[in-house]
C-alpha positions as semicolon CSV with decimal commas, in nm:
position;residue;x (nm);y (nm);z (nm)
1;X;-3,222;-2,275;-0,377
2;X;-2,823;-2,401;-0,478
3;X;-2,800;-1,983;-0,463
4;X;-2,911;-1,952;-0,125
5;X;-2,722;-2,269;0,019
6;X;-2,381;-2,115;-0,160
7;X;-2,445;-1,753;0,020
8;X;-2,455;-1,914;0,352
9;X;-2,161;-2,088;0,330
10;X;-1,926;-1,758;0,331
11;X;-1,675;-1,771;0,632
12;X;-1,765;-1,542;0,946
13;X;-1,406;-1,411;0,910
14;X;-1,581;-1,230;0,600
15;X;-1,528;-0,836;0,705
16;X;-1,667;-0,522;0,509
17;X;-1,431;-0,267;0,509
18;X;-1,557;0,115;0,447
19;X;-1,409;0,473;0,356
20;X;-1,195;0,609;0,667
21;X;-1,067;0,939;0,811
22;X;-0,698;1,012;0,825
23;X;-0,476;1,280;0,858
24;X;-0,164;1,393;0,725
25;X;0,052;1,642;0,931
26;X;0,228;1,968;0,750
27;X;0,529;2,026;0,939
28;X;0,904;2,228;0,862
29;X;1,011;1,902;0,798
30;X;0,760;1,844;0,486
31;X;0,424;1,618;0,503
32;X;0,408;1,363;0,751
33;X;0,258;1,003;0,601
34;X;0,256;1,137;0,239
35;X;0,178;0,818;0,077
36;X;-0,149;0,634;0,189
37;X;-0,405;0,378;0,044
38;X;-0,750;0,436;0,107
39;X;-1,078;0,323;-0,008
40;X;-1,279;0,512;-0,231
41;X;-1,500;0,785;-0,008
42;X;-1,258;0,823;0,228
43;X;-1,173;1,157;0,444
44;X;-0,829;1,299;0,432
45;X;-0,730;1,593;0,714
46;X;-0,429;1,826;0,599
47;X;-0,331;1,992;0,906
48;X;-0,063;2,257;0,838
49;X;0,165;2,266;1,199
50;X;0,417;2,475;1,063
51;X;0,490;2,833;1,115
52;X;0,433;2,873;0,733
53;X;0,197;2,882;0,436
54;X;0,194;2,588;0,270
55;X;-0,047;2,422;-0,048
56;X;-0,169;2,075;-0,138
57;X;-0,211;2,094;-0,509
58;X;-0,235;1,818;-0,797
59;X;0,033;1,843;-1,062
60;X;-0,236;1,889;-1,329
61;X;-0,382;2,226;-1,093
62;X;-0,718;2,121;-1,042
63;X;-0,639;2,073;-0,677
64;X;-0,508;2,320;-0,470
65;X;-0,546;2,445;-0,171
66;X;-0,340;2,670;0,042
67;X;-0,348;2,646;0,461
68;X;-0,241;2,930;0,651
69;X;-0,034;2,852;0,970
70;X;-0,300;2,641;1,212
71;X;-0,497;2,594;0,951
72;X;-0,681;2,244;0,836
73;X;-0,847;2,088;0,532
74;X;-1,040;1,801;0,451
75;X;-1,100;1,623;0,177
76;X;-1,319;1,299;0,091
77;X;-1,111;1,102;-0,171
78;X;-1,271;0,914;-0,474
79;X;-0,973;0,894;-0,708
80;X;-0,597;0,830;-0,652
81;X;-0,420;1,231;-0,600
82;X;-0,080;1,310;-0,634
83;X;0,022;1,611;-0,461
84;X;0,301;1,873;-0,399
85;X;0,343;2,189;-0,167
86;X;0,434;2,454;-0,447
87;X;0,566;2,697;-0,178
88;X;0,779;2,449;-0,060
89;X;1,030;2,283;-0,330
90;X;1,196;1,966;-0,141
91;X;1,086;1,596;-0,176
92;X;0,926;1,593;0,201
93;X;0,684;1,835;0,083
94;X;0,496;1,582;-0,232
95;X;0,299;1,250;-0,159
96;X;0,018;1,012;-0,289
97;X;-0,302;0,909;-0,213
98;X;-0,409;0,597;-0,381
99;X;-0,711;0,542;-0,360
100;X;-0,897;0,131;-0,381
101;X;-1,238;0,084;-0,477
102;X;-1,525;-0,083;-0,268
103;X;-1,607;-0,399;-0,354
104;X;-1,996;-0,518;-0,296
């Protein structure tokens, strides 16, 4: 009974917050928002604008993926990635993903 009277006291400002979908934009100039924190689950959107071939890949090389101009990729997120373009040497062209778990 002390258990059910202590649940209902949580605050209504009390929000639950979920995986999302976002999208990071390959352009000449490298990737646009490379470094984002997300919660676990969460869809990420490459989306290669440029008039090139460029890759998202891991530095260990179990991720990689290359996008032809136009081309799009997502991915659903459930550990933190650090990525590079390896077509494209440059620091615009690496970023981070870190990645927060849910908490129930």
């Amino acid at each position: 009974m002390i258990l059910l009277l202590l649940v209902g006291c949580l605050p209504p400002t009390v929000e639950v917050v979920g995986p999302v979908e976002m999208v990071i934009d390959i352009t000449m100039l490298g990737f646009e928002q490379p470094d984002l924190e997300v919660y676990e689950g969460s869809y990420i959107r490459f989306k290669n604008h440029d008039a090139y071939v460029h890759t998202i890949t891991n530095y260990d090389g179990t991720f990689d993926h290359r996008l032809n101009p136009g081309e799009d990729i997502e991915v659903q997120v459930w550990e933190d990635l650090v990525y590079y373009d390896t077509l494209t040497p440059g620091y615009n062209f690496r970023g981070k993903i870190s990645v927060v778990p849910l908490v129930s």
